[in-house]
DRENZATOR-843311 format. One line per field, with one value per residue (C-alpha): x, y, z; residue in one letter. Coordinates in pm, 1 decimal, padded with zeros to 6 digits, always signed. Example, Ala and Ser with C-alpha at 12.3 -4.5 7.8 and 13.67 -1.06 7.14 Angstrom:
REM DRENZATOR-843311
c1 c(+01230.0;+01367.0) $
c2 c(-00450.0;-00106.0) $
c3 c(+00780.0;+00714.0) $
lumdren c(A;S) $
END
This chain:
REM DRENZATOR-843311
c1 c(+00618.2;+00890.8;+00837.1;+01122.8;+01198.5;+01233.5;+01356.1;+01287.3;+01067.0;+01380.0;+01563.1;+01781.3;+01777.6;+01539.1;+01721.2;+01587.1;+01286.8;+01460.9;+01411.7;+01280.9;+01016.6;+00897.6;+00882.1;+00696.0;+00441.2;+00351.2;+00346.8;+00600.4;+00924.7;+01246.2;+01448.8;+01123.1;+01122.9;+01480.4;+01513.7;+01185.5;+01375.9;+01676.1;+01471.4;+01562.7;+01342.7;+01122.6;+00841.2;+00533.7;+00397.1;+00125.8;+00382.9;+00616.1;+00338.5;+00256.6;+00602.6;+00709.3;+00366.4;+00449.4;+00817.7;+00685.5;+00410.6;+00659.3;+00907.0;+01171.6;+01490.6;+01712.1;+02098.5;+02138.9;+02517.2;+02511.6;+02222.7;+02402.8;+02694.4;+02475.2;+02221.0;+02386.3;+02120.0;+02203.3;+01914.3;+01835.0;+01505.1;+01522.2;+01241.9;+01171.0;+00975.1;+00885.7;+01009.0;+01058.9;+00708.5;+00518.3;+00346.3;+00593.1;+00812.1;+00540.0;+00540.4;+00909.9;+00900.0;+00606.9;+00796.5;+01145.2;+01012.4;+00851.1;+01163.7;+01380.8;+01159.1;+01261.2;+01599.9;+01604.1;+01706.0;+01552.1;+01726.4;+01534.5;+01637.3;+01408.2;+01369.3;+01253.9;+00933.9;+01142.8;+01073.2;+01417.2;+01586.1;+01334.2;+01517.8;+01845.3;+01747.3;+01640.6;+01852.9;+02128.8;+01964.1;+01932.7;+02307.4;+02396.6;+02215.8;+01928.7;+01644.4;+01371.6;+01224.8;+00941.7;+00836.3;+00602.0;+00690.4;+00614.4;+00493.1;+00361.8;+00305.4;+00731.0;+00752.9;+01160.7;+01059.8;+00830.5;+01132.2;+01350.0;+01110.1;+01112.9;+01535.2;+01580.0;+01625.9;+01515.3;+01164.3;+00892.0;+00629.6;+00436.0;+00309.7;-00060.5;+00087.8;+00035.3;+00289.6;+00186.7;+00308.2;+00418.9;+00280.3;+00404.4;+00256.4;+00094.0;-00043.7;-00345.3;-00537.0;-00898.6;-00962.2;-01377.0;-01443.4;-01256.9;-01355.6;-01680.1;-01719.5;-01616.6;-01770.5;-02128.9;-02059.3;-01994.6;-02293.5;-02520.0;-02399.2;-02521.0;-02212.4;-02266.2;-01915.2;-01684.1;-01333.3;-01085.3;-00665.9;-00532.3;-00186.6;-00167.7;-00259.7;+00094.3;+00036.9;-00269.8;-00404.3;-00389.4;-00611.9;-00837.4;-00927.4;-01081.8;-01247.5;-01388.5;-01536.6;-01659.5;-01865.8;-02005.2;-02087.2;-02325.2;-02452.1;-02529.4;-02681.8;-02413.6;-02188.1;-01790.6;-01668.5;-01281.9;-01238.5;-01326.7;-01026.0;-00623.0;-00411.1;-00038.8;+00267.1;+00499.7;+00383.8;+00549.0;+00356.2;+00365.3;+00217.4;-00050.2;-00103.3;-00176.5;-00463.5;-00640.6;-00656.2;-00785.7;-01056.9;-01127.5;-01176.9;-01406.6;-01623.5;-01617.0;-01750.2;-01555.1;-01191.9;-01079.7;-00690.6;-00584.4;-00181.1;+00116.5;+00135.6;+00355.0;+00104.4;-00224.9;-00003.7;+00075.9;-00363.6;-00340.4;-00113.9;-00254.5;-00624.0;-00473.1;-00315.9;-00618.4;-00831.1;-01011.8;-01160.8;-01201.3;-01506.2;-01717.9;-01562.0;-01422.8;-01477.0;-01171.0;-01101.9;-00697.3;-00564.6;-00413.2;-00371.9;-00040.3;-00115.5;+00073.9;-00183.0;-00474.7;-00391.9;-00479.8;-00834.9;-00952.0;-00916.4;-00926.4;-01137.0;-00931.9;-00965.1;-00743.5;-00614.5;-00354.0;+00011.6;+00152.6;-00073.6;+00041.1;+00437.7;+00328.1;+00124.0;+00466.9;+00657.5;+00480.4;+00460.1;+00849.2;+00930.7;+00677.1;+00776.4;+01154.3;+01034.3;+00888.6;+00951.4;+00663.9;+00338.1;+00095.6;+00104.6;-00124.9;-00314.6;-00401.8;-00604.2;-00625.4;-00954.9;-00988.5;-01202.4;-01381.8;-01333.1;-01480.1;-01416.6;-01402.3;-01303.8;-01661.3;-01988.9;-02275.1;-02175.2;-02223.3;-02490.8;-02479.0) $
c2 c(+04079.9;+04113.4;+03801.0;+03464.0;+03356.5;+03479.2;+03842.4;+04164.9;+04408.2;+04645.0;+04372.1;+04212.6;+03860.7;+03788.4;+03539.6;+03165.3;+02997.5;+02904.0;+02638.3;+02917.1;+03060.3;+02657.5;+02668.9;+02950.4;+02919.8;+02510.5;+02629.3;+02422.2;+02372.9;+02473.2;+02156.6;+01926.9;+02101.4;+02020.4;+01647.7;+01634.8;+01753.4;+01585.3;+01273.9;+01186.1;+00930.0;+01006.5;+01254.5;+01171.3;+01086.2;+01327.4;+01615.0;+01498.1;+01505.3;+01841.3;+02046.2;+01848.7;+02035.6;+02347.9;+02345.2;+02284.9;+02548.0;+02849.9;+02721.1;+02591.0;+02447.0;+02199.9;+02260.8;+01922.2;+01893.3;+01953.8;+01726.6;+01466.7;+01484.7;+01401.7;+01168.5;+00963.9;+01096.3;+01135.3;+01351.7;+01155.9;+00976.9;+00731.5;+00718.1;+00391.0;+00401.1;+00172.6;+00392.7;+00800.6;+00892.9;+01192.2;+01010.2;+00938.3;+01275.0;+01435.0;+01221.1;+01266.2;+01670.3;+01725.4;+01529.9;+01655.8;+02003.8;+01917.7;+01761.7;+01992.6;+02239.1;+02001.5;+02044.6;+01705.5;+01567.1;+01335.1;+01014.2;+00843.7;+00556.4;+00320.5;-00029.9;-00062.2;-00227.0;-00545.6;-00685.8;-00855.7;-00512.3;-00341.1;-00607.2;-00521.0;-00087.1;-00157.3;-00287.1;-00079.5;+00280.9;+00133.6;+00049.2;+00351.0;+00494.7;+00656.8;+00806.0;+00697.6;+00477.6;+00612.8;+00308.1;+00232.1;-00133.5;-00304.1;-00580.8;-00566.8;-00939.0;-01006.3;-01229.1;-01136.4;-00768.3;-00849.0;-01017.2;-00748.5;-00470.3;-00652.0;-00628.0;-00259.0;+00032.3;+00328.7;+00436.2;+00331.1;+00483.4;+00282.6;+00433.3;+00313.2;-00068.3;-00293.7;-00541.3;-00815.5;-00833.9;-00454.0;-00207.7;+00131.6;+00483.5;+00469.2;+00683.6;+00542.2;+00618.8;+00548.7;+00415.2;+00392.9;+00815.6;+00757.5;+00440.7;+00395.5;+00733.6;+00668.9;+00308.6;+00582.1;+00799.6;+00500.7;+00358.5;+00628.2;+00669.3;+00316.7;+00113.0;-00230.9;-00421.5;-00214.6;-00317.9;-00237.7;-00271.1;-00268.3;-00346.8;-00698.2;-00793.3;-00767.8;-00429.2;-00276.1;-00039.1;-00419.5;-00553.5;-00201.5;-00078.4;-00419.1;-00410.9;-00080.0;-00176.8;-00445.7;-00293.1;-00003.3;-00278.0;-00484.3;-00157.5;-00079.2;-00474.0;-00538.3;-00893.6;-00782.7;-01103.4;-01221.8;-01138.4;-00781.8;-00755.1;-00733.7;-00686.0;-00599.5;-00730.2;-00473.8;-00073.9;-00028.9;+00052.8;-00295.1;-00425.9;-00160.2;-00267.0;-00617.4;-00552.4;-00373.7;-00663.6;-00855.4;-00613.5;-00581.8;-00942.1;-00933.1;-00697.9;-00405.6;-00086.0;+00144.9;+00104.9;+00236.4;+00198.3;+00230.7;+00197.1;+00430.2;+00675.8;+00469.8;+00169.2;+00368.8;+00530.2;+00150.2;+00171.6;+00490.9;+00337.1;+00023.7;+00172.5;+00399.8;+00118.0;-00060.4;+00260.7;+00232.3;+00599.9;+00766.0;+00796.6;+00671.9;+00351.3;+00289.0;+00533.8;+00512.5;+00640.9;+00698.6;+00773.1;+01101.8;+01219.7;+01389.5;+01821.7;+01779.1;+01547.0;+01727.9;+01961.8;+01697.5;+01581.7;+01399.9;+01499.4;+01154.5;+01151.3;+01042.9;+00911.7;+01115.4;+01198.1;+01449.9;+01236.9;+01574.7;+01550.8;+01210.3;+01284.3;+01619.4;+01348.2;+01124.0;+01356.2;+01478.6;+01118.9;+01086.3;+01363.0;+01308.9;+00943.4;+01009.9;+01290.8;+00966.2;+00648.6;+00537.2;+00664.2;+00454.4;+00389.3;+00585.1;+00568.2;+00841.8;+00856.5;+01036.2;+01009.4;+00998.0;+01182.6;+01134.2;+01415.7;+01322.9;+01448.2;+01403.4;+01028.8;+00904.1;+00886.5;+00655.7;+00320.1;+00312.7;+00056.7;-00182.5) $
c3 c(+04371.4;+04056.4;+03851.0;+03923.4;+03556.1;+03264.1;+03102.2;+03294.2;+03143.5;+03140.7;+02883.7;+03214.6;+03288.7;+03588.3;+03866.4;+03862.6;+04029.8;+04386.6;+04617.1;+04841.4;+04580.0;+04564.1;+04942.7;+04952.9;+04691.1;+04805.9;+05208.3;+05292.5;+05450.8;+05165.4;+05363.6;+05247.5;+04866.2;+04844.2;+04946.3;+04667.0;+04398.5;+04499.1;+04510.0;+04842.4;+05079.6;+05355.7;+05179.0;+05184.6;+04788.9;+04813.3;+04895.1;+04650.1;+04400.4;+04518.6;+04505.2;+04164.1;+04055.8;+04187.3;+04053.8;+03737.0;+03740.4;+03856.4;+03546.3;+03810.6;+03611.2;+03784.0;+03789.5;+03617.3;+03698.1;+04076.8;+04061.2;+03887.4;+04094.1;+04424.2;+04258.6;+03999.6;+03753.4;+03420.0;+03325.2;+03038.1;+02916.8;+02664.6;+02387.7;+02199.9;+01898.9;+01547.9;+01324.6;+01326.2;+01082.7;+01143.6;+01442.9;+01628.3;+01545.8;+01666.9;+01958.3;+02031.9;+01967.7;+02277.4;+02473.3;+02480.3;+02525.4;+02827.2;+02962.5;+02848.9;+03070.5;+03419.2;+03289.6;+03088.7;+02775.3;+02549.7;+02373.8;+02090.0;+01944.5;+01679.8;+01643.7;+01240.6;+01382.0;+01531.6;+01874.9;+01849.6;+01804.2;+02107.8;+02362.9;+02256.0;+02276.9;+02597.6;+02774.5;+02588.9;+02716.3;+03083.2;+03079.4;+02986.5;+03234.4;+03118.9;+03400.8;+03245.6;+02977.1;+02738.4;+02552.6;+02191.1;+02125.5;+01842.5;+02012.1;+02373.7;+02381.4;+02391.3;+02664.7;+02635.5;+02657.7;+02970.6;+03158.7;+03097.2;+03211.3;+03566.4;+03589.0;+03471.7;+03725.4;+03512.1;+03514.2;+03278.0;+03111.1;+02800.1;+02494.4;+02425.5;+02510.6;+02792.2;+02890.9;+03071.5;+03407.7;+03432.2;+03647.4;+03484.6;+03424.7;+03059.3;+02800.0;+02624.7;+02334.6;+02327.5;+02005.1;+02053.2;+01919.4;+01610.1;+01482.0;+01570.2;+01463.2;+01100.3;+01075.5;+01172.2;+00942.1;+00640.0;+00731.0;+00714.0;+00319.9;+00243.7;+00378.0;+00497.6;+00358.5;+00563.4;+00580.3;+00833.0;+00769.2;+01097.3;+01300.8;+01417.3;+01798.6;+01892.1;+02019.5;+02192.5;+01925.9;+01665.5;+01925.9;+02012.4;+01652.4;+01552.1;+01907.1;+01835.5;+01475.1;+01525.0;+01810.7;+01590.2;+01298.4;+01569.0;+01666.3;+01339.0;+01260.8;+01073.3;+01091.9;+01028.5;+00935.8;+00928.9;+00593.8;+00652.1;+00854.8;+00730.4;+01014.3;+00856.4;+01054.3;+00854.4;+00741.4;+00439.7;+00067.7;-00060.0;+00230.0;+00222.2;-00165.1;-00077.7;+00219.9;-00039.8;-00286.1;-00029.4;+00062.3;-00266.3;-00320.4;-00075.3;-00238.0;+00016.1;-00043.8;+00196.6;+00386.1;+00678.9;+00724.3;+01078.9;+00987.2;+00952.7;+00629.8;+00442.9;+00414.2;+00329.8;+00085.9;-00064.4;-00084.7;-00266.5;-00528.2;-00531.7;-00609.8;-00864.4;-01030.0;-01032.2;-01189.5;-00836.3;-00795.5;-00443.0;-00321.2;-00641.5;-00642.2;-00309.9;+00004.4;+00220.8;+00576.3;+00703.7;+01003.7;+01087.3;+00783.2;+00745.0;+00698.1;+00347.0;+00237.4;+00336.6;+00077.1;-00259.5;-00371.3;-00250.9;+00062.6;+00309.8;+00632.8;+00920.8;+01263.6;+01459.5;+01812.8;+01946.9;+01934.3;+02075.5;+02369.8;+02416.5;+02458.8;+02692.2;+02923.4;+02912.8;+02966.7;+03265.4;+03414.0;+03350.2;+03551.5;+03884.2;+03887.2;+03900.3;+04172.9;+04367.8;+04294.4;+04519.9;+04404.7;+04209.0;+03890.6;+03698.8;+03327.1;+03124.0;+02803.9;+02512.5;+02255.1;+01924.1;+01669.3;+01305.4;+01062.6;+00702.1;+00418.4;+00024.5;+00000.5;+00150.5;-00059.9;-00057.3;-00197.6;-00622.6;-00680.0;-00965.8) $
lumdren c(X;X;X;X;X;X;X;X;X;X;X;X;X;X;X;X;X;X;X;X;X;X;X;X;X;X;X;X;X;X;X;X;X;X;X;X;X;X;X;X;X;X;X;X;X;X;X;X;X;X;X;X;X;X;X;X;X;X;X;X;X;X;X;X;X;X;X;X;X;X;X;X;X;X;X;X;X;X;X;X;X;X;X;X;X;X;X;X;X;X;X;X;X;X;X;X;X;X;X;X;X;X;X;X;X;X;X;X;X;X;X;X;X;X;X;X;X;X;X;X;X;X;X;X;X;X;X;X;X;X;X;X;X;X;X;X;X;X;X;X;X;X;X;X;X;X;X;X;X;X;X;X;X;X;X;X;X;X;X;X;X;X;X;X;X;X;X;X;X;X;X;X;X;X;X;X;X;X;X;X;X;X;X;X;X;X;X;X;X;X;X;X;X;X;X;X;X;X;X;X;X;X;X;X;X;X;X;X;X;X;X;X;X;X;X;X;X;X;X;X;X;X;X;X;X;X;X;X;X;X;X;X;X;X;X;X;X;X;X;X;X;X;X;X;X;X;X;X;X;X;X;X;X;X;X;X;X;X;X;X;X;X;X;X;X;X;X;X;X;X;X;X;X;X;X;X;X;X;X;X;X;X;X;X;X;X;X;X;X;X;X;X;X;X;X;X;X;X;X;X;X;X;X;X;X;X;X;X;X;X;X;X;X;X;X;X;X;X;X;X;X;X;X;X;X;X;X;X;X;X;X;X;X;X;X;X;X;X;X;X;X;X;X;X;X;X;X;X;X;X) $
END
């Protein structure tokens, strides 16, 4: 059978993946396949789920503007994010390509890392009209961002948060691999005065990195006190500066920083400044080191996780919840990893 999408081996366009070629290839009727991708009622979910699959396997690409004209869909999915940094670009990239491949486009929009501003995004992108939300809040513990969630019509999908109250599809990250993996690895050197700079518990990965080391310190025998631990309400260089003269003060031997770029780069500076060298005075730990830094020496170890993976998996929950509105909401996770490198060594001993 000639192939549905795509060029022609003879350099001609091939004709689009048809409702018919759906029909065909799920088993079913093309009247059911059409009121599925028209997202009309009266399907059962699991053959909803089942043809959105199938569309999306052959490469099937929705006439938007007929579509919009009978459904009142704009096409559209709203992204929310912090701030636009290598994470979330990443993020944002994954994502719109696999919208763009159901015929959808992506809007992104960023908040600066204030919950004040999220409220107003919000509710600005579901005004307008937007299918779907894809949401990384600053804070997931808003009660003004909870209320809202319950009045808006488009659909929701959360970014490694939890809102209270909410049932939506999420994307998680399972913190566990990475940190407990590093806080192993430090502690095989010699470690035992580990210190962790983390988000604050406004947001689920504030409240799941100091979970996770503080586990893999008891497992070790080890007693992670309070002062071990600077959670940073804002990301920026001068704010990454001051967690590490507080970790200092405490007489640590090793940092890991679980925070955006621009605040491990404040501990970069801030160690420099201080004639702090990497690893024989201080072994530190980032996360997700950015490719452009993985090119100096020291090389820094890094907890890290696939954020491309993450807006793929949104993505994909975006488009089979606005296929059926229904179905359960589901959670999917994505792990984390330890990869050392140069800025670890066993602790220097006085």
């Amino acid at each position: 059978m000639a192939p549905v999408n795509g060029n022609d081996p003879n350099g001609g366009r091939q004709r689009g993946v048809t409702i018919i070629d759906i029909a065909r290839a799920a088993g079913i009727s093309k009247t059911t396949v059409s009121r599925v991708l028209n997202g009309e009622a009266g399907v059962a979910p699991a053959t909803r789920t089942h043809v959105t699959e199938v569309a999306a396997r052959l490469g099937y690409r929705a006439n938007t503007a007929a579509r919009s004209l009978r459904t009142r869909s704009s096409a559209l999915v709203g992204f929310l994010v912090p701030h636009l940094n290598e994470v979330f670009s990443q993020q944002a990239e994954r994502l719109s390509l696999e919208l763009r491949h159901h015929g959808v486009d992506l809007v992104i929009s960023t908040s600066d890392w204030d919950p004040v501003a999220e409220v107003e995004i919000v509710e600005r992108m579901a005004s307008r009209g937007v299918d779907a939300l894809v949401l990384s809040l600053t804070s997931d513990r808003n009660p003004d961002v909870a209320r809202l969630l319950k009045t808006i019509d488009p659909a929701l999908v959360l970014l490694d948060r939890e809102v209270r109250g909410i049932a939506a599809d999420t994307v998680l990250t399972d913190q566990s691999g990475g940190v407990e993996g590093a806080v192993a690895h430090l502690v095989e050197l010699g470690h035992e005065r580990i210190g962790l700079i983390s988000m604050t518990d406004v947001n689920r990965p504030g409240r799941e990195v100091p979970a996770a080391w503080r586990r893999a310190g008891e497992r070790a025998g080890l007693d992670f006190g309070p002062e071990l631990n600077v959670a940073l309400p804002r990301f920026d260089a001068a704010s990454g500066a001051s967690a590490t003269g507080r970790l200092l003060a405490a007489d640590v031997t090793a940092v890991i920083a679980c925070v955006p770029e621009a605040a491990i780069a404040g501990v970069l500076f801030d160690l420099r400044d201080r004639g702090v060298s990497i690893p024989g005075d201080l072994s530190l730990v980032g996360y997700h080191e950015p490719v452009l830094a993985s090119a100096k020496e020291p090389r820094i170890a890094a907890i890290t996780r696939d954020y491309g993976e993450m807006g793929v998996i949104a993505g994909r929950l975006a488009i089979t919840r606005l296929a059926n509105r229904d179905q359960r909401p589901r959670i999917e996770t994505v792990g984390t990893g330890f990869v050392p490198a140069s800025s670890t060594a066993p602790p220097r001993r006085s």
